[in-house]
C-alpha positions in Angstrom: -12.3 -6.4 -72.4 -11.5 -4.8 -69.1 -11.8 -6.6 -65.4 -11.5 -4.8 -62.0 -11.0 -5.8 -58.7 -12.1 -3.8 -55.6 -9.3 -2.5 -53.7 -8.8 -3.9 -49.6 -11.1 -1.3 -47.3 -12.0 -1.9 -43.8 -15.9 -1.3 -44.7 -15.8 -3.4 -47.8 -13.7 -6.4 -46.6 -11.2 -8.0 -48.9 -10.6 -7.6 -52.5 -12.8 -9.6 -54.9 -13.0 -9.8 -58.4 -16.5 -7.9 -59.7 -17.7 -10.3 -62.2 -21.3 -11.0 -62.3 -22.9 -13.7 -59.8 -25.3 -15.4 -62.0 -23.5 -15.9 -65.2 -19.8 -14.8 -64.3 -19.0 -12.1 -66.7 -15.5 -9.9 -66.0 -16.0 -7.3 -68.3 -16.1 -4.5 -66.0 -18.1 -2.4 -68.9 -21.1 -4.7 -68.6 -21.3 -5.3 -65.3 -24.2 -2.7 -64.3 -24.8 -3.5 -60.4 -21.9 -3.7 -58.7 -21.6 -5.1 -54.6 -25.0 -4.3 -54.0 -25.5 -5.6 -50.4 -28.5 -8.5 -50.5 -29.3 -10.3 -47.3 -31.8 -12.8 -46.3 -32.0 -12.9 -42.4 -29.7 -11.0 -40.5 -26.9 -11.8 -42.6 -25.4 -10.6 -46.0 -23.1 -10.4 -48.8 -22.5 -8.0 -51.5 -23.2 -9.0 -55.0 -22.6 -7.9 -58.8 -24.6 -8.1 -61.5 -23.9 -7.9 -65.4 -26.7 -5.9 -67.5 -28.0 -9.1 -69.6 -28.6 -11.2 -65.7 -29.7 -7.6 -64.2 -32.6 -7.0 -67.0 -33.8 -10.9 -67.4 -37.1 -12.2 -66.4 -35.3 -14.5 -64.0 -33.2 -12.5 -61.6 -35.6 -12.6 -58.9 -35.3 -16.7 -59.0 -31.3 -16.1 -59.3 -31.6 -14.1 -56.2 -33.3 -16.7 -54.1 -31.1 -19.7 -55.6 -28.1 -17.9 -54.9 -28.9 -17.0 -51.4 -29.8 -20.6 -50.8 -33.9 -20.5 -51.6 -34.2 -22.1 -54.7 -37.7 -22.8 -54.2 -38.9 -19.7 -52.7 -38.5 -18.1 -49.1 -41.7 -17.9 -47.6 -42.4 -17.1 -43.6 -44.0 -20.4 -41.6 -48.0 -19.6 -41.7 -47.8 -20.0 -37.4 -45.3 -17.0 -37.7 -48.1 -14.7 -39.2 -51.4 -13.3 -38.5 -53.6 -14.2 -41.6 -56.8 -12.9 -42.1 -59.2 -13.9 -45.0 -61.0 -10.8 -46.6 -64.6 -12.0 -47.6 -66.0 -9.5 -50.9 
């Protein structure tokens, strides 16, 4: 097994470990996404993903309970203009 760190940049921030953020695998040869930037609101983080967590049925759920919306993210109805569409 191999692991990898990213190296200190003044785009990327500090080093981190790339392991995958939903089930923590380090093996660098399985991780398929790495530090792709996800942001809910006008802030984000960068994170990896292994192929296994990448290709489930699930990741979109991971996403949101990651980020902090573990039962969904949906915009307040007053925030919207919603129109019903009669057939």
């Amino acid at each position: 097994m191999r692991t990898a760190t990213t190296k200190d940049s003044y785009l990327h921030g500090p080093s981190t470990e790339l392991t995958c953020c939903v089930c923590g695998e380090k093996d660098i040869d399985k991780i398929l996404v790495q530090q792709i930037g996800i942001a809910a609101g006008i802030g984000g983080n960068c994170y990896s993903f292994c192929n296994k967590c990448w290709n489930s049925k699930n990741l979109g759920k991971n996403i949101l309970k990651i980020l902090g919306f573990e039962h969904g993210m949906r915009i307040k109805e007053e925030m919207m203009d919603v129109k019903e569409i009669l057939p």
